[in-house]
C-alpha positions as a printed Julia matrix, in Angstrom:
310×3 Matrix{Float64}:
 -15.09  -32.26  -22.55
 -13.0   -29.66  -24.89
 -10.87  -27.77  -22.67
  -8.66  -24.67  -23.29
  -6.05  -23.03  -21.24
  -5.91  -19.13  -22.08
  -3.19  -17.29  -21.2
  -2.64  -13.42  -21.77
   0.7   -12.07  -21.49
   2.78   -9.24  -22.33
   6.83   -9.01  -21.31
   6.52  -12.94  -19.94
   9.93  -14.29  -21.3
  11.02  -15.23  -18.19
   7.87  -17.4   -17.46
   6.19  -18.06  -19.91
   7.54  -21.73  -20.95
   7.73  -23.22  -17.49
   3.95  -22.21  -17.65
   2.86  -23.67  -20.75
   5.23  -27.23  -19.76
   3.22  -27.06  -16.66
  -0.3   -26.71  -18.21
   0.24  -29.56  -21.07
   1.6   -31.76  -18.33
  -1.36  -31.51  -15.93
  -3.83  -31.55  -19.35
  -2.37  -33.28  -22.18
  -5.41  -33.05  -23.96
  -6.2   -29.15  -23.59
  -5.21  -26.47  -26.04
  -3.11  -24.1   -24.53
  -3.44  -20.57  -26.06
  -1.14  -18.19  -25.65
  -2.35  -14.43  -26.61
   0.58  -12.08  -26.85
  -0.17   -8.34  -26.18
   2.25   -6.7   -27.85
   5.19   -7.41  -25.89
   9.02   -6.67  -26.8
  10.65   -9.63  -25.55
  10.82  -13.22  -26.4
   7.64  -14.32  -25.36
   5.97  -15.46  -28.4
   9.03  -17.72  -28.9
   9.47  -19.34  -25.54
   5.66  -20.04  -25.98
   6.02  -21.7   -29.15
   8.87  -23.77  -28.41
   6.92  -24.49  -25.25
   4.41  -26.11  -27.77
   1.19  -23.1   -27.33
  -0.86  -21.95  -29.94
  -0.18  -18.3   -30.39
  -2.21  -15.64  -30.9
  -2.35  -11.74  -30.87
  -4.46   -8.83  -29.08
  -3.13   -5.73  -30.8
  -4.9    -3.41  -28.8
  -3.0    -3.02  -24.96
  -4.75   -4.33  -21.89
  -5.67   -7.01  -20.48
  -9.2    -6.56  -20.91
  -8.69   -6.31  -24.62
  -7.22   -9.52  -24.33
  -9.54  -11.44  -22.37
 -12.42  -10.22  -24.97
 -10.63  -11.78  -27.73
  -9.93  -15.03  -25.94
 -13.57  -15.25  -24.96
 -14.2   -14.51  -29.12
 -12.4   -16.73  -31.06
 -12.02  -19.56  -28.85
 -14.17  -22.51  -28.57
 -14.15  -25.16  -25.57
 -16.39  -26.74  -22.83
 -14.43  -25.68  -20.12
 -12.28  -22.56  -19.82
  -9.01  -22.31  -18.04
  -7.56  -18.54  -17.52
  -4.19  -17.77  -15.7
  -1.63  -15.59  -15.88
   1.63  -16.38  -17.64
   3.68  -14.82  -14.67
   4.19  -18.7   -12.63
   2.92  -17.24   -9.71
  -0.24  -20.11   -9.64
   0.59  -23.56   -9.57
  -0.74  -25.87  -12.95
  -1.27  -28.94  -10.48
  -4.09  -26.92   -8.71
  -6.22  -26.79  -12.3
  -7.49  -30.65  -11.54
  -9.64  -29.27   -7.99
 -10.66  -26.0    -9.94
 -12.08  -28.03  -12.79
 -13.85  -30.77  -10.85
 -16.79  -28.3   -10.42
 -17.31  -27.27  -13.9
 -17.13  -30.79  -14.78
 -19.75  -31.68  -12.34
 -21.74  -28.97  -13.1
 -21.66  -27.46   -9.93
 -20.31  -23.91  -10.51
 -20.38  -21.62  -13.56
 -16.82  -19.91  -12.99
 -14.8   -21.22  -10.62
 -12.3   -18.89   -8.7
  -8.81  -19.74   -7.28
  -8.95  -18.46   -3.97
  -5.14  -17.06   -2.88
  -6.11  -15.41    0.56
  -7.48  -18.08    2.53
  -4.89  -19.8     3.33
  -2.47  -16.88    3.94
   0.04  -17.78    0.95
  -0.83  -14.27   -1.15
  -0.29  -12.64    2.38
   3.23  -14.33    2.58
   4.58  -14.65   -0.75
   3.09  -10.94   -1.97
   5.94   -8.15   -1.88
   3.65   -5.21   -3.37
   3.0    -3.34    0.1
  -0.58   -1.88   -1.6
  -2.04   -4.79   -3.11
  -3.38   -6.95   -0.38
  -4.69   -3.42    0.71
  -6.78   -3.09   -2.5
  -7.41   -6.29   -2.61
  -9.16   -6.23    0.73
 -11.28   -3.02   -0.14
 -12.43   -4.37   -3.27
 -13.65   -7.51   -1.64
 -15.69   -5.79    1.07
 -17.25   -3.2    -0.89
 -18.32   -5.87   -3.45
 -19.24   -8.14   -0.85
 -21.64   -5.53    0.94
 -22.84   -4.7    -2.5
 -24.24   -8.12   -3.67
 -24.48   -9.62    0.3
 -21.91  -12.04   -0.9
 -19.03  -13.93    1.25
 -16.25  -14.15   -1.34
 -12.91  -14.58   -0.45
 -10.52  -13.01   -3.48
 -12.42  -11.01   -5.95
  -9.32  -10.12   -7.88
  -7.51  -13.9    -8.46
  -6.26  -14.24  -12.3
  -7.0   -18.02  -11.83
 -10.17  -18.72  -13.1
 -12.02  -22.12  -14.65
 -15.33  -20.94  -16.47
 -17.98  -23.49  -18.43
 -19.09  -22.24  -22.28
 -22.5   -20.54  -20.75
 -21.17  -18.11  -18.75
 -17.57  -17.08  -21.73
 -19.86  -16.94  -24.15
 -22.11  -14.27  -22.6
 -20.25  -12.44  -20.98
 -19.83   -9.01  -22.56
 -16.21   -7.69  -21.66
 -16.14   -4.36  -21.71
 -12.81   -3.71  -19.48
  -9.69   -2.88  -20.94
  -6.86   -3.5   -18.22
  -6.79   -5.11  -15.0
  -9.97   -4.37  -13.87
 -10.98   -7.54  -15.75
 -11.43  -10.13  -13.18
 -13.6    -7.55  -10.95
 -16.04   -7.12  -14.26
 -15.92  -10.84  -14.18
 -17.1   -10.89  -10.52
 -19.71   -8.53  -10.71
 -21.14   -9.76  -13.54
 -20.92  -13.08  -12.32
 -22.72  -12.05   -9.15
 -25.89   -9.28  -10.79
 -26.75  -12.34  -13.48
 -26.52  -15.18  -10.77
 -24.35  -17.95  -11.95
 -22.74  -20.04   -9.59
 -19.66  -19.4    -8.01
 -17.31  -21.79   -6.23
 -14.13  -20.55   -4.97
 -10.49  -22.91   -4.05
  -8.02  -22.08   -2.41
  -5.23  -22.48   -4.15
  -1.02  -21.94   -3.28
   0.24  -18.48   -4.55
   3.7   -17.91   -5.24
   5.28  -14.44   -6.12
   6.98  -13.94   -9.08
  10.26  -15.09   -9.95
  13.5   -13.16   -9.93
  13.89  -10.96  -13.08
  10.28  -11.27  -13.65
   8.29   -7.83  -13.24
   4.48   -7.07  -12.47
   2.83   -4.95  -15.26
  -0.13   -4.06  -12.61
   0.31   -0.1   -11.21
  -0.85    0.71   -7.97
  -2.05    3.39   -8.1
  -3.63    4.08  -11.55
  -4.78    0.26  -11.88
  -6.3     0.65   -8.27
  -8.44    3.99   -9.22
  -9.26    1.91  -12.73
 -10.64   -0.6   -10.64
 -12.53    1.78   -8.0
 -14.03    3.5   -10.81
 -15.09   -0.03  -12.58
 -16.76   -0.62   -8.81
 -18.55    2.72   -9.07
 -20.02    2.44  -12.53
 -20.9    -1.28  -11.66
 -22.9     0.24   -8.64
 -25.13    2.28  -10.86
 -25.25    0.09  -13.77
 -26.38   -3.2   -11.39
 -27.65   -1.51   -8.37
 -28.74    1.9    -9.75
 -32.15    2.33   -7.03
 -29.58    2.12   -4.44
 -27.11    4.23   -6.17
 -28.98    7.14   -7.28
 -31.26    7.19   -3.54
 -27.77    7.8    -1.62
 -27.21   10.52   -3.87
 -31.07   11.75   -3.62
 -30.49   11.12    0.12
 -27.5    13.21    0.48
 -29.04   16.47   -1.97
 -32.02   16.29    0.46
 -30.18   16.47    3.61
 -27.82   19.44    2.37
 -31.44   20.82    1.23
 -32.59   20.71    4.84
 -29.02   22.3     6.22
 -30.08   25.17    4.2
 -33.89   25.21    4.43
 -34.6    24.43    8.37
 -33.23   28.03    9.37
 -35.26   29.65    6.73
 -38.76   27.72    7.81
 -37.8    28.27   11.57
 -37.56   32.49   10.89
 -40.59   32.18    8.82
 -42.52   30.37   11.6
 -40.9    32.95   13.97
 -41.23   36.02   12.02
 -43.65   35.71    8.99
 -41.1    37.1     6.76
 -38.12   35.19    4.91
 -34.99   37.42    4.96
 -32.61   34.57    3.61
 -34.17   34.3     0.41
 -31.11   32.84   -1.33
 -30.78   29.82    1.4
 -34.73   29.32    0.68
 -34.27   28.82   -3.31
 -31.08   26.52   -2.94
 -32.78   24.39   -0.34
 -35.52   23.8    -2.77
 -33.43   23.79   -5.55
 -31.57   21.1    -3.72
 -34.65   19.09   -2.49
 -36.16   19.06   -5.71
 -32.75   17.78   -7.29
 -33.06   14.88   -4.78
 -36.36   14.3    -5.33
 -35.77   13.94   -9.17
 -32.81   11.73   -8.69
 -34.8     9.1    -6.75
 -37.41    9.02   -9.72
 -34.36    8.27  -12.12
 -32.86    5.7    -9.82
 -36.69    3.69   -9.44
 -37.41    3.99  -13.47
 -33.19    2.69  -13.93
 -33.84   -0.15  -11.32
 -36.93   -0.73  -13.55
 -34.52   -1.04  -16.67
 -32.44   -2.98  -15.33
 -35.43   -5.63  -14.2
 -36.1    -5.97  -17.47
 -32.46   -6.33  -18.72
 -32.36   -9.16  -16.67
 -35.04  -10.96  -17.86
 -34.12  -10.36  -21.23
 -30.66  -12.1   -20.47
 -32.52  -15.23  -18.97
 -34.2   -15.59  -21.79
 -31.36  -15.26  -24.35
 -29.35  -17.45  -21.81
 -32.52  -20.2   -22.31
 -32.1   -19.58  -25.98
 -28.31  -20.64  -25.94
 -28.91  -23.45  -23.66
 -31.19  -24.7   -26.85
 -29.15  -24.12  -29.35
 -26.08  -26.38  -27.49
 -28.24  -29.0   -26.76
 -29.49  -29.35  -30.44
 -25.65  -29.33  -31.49
């Protein structure tokens, strides 16, 4: 089987060639791209004397990146890791084996486990965002995964070559997740050693703007794959303010036979008809969706056919 190592990177010069030594000595046979994202050191050239195939993503992010690796290249199996050294080539053999066997679609290297992110991690924030991501997606799909936000990932040809990317930074592997998750391939996570980076080597990922990139990519994934649920908390929460509001009113009219709080009366029904509305969008969405996902099992069917015949 045709395998490919992809490996974005921007500013990597540090890195970079220990990585790509690593990669062609664990798979001698694999092509090892290296996409450069516009960076301004020597990258490009410690990957090519490293012996990669270079290539370019012009616009920034690592989204954009990822969606031209997933384009141009063509392989059976899919290797994707970051060019920073902080995961270890000799792992790739175990997070292979299941693509191989065709027991998992993408394949995720698991670096909380076994407590070695917790250790070797000196970013006091991330392991924090790392944990909230994991437990809101987890109570989202009622899945048990370990690290949604790993760049060490082994994918087969079904699942690159239909997944759209639509991400344009780092928010990329949680896309990846979800999607992975709503359209039900198989996922298999490994734990896997994590190292931090090197001295003189720097993390592009910010905090804080990355981390609301990502909690926003978590909220439009909630509507977009869950949207019943999404739009009745909403409907939920417009109704209940509507009741705040309209309970005194229908307790004086009871009492009284005359409304004196006319204003509370129209914005409670202004606000329980807004709910109500809402959870008619959110059932005729969910409906959508239904239907997008059928349509994806068949065009997944459909590519199935046309690998087999080649």
């Amino acid at each position: 089987m045709k395998v490919a190592v992809l490996i974005p990177c921007y500013n990597e010069e540090t890195t970079i060639e220990k990585v790509v030594r690593d990669f062609k000595r664990e798979l001698p046979e694999a092509d090892i791209y290296v996409y450069d994202n516009n960076s301004k050191d020597k990258t490009v050239e410690k990957a090519r004397e490293a012996g990669a195939i270079i290539r370019y993503e012009y616009n920034q992010g690592k989204g954009n990146v990822v969606r031209r690796m997933f384009r141009e290249v063509n392989a059976d199996i899919y290797v994707m890791v970051d060019g920073d050294d902080s995961y270890p080539a000799e792992d790739v053999h175990k997070l292979i084996e299941p693509i191989q066997e065709g027991k998992a679609d993408m394949v995720i290297g698991d670096r909380l486990s076994n407590g070695t992110y917790k250790k070797e991690n000196k970013r006091t924030f991330h392991e924090f965002g790392n944990s909230l991501v994991k437990k809101t997606i987890n109570k989202l799909f009622n899945s048990k995964l370990k690290d949604i936000m790993t760049g060490y990932r082994v994918f087969n040809n079904i699942f690159v070559k239909n997944m759209p990317v639509l991400s344009e930074g780092f928010e990329i592997e949680t896309e990846m997740t979800l999607y992975a998750l709503d359209k039900r391939f198989i996922i298999k996570e490994i734990p896997i050693e994590y190292r931090d980076r090197p001295k003189n080597s720097y993390s592009k990922i910010n905090t804080i703007s990355d981390g609301i990139k990502v909690l926003k990519k978590i909220i439009s994934m909630y509507k977009d794959y869950k949207p019943k649920r999404f739009f009745f908390i909403i409907a939920l929460i417009l109704v209940a303010l509507g009741l705040v509001f309209g309970v005194p009113v229908i307790v004086e009219f009871f009492k009284t036979r005359y409304i004196s709080k006319l204003p509370s009366a129209v914005l409670a029904t202004g606000l329980v008809t807004l709910g109500m509305i809402v959870a008619q969008c959110g059932v005729i969405l969910d409906t959508i969706v239904k239907q997008h996902r059928e349509s994806f099992e068949q065009k997944l069917l459909m590519y199935k056919d046309e690998q087999d015949k080649k």
